[in-house]
N, C-alpha and C positions, 0 to 999 in steps of 0.2 A: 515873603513872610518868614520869620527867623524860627528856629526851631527852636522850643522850650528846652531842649535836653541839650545843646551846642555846649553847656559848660557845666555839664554832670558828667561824672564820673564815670569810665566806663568800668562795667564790672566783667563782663568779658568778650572777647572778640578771636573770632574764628575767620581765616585768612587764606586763601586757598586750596581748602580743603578735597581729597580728589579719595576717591574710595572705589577699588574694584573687587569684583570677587568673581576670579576666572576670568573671562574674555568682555565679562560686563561691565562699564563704566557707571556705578549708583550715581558717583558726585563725581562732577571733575571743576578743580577753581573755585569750589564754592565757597562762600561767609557769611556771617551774620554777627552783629554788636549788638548788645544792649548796656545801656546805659543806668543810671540810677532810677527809680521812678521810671523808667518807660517801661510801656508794651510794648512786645514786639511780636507781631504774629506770622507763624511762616503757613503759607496758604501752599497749591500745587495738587496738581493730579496723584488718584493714584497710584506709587512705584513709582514718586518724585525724586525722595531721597529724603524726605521731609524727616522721619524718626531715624533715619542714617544720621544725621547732622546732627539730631539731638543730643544720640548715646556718644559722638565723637565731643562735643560740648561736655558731657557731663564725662569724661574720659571713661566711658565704659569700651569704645571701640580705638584704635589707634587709626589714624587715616594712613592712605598710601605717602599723602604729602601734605603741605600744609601746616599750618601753626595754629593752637590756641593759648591766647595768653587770658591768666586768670586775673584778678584784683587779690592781692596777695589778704591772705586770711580768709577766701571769699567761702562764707557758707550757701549751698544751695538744698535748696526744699523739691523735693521732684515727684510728680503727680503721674503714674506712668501708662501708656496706653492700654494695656491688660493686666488685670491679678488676678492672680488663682487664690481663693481660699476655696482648703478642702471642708465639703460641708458638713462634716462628720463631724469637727472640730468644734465644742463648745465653747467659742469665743467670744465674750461682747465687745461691743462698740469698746469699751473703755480699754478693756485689756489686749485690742489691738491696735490702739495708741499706743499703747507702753509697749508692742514689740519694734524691733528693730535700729532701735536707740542708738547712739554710742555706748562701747562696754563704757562704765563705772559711772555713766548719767543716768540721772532717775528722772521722771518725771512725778509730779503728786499728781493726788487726782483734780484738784483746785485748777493746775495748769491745762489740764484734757478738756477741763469743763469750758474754760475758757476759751479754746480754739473751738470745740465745736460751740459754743455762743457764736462766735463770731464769725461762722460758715453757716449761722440757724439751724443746728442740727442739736441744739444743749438739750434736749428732755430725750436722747437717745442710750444717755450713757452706756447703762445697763441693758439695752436689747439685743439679742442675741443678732451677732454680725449675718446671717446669715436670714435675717427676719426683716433685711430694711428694705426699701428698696431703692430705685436704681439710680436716683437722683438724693437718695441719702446718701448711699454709697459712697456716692463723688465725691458730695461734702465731707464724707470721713474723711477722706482717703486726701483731701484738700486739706483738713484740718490736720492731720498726724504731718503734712508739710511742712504745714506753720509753726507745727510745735517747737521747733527749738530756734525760732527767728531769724526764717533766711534773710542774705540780701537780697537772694536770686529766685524767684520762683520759676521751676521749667516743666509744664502741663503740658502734656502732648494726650490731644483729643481729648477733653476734660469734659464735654458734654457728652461721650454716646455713653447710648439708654437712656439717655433724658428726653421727656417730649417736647416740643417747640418752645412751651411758656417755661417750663424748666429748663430749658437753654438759655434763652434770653433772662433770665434772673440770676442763672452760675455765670454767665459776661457781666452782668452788673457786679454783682456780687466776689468777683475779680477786679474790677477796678477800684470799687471800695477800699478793696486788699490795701490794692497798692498804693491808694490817696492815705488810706491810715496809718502804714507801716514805713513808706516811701522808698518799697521794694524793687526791684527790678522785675522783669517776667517776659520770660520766652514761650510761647505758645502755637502749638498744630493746632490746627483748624481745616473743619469742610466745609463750615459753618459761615458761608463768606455773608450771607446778608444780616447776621448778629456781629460776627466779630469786626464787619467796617465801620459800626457805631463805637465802637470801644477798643482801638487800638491805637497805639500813637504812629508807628512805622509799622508796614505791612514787607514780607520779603516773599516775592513769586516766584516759586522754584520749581523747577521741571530738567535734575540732573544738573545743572546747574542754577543762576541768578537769572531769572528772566529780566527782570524790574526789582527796585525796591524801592521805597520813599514813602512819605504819607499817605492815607486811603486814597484823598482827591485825586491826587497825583497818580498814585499807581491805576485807577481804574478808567484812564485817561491813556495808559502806554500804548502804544499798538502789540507791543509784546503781552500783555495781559489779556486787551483784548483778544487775540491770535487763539491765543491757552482757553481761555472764559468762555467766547463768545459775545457778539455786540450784546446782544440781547440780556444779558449777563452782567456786561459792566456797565450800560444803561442802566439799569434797575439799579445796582449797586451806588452808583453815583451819586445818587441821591436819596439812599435809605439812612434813615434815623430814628431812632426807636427813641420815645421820649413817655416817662411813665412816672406818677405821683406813687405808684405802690410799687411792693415786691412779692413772691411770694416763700413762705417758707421751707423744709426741706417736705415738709407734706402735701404743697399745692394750698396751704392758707392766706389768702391777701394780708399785708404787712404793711401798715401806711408808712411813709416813708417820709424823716422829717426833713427840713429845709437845706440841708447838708445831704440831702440823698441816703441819710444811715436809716437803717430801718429802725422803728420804736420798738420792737419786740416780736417775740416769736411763740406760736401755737402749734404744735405737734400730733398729729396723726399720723399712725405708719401703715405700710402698705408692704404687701408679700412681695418677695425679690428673690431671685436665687443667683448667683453669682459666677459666672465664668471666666474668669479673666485671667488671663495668662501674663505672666510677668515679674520683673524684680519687686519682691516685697519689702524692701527697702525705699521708705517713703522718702529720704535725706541723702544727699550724697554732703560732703564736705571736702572742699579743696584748700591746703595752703598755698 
């Protein structure tokens, strides 16, 4: 079966990638590609190397060896494992969109509103960041990605603090992304029985590549197997989530039209407090 992505464009590609620190080997040889329009999800135990390969992709770390080549121009939008907002800080939703921008870009608020539309979070603008909760959060912090129109989106663990049915609606609600923008998107995940529904290429890491290829494929390796468990990639093999609704960033059903878009959204919030440790820079940008 040929792969839809064989003559898309790649947007960038990580090539031997080998990372130590002291006498530890994180990575050694390791890669990953993504393409235009593909998902790609990187699965792996934990103190794989899984968020090592991320920050080396988004050049926040330099590797010991190895290459990344970018798509020249290439903007990326990045959703990061932890952020800290201090809660003292009287921030809303909106005016934490508009930090961390490029200097001399503005965004209006017309544009803010619009990303969170389109993450189901729009009736939050004005609520105080610190009053959402944990599956609003994401979709901020998903939408301030979106805000200046990557080609690349790179989420590493995008669902925790969400509970199951807000897992499986932030995977939907990711590939919507990427069918409407025809973004690219690199993704962590522990998530394996939602993200096998919704990934194009799956990459199994454990320090290096164990396997990579499509779901079928990979949960069929003996190397996946080995890592998972039979038990594991049985069940995997054959899950598929298939759903006529969504829900919104408050847990409201969202009928969903014949294109899979949701028709609209209903908002209720819910108390959250937020710990998350990390770059509060939602965008990186690479030439």
């Amino acid at each position: 079966m040929a792969n839809p992505f064989d003559n898309a464009d790649t947007l960038i590609e990580a090539t031997g990638i080998t990372v130590t620190r002291g006498k530890k080997e994180i990575l050694s040889s390791a890669g990953v590609r993504v393409r235009a329009g593909e998902i790609v999800t990187l699965i792996g135990p934990n103190g794989a190397g899984k968020t090592t390969i991320v920050r080396v992709v988004l050049a926040l770390l330099k590797p010991d060896r190895g290459t990344v080549v970018r798509r020249p121009g290439l903007v990326i939008g990045y959703l990061p494992q932890r952020l800290h907002i201090d809660p003292t800080l009287p921030l809303s939703v909106g005016r934490f969109l508009a930090l961390g921008t490029a200097p001399g870009r503005k965004h209006a608020p017309e544009q803010a509103a619009r990303v969170l539309d389109e993450v189901g979070a729009g009736a939050i603008m004005d609520t105080p960041l610190q009053a959402v909760s944990g599956g609003e959060f994401q979709r901020v912090v998903l939408a301030r990605a979106l805000l200046r129109d990557p080609d690349l989106l790179v989420l590493d663990e995008p669902s925790q603090g969400i509970d199951i049915t807000g897992q499986a609606d932030l995977y939907r609600l990711i590939t919507r992304i990427r069918d409407r923008r025809g973004c690219g998107v690199l993704m962590v995940s522990h998530d394996l029985h939602l993200v096998m529904a919704d990934t194009d290429e799956v990459v199994c890491l454990n320090h290096h590549v164990c396997c990579a290829g499509r779901p079928e494929t990979v949960t069929n390796d003996p190397n996946y197997i080995e890592l998972f468990g039979r038990q594991v990639a049985e069940t995997l093999a054959v899950y598929h989530h298939h759903h006529d609704h969504a829900h919104d960033a408050g847990g409201h059903v969202v009928p969903l039209d014949e294109t899979g878009e949701s028709q609209g959204y209903d908002h209720d919030r819910g108390g959250h407090e937020h710990g998350h440790d990390g770059d509060q820079d939602g965008r990186h940008g690479h030439g």
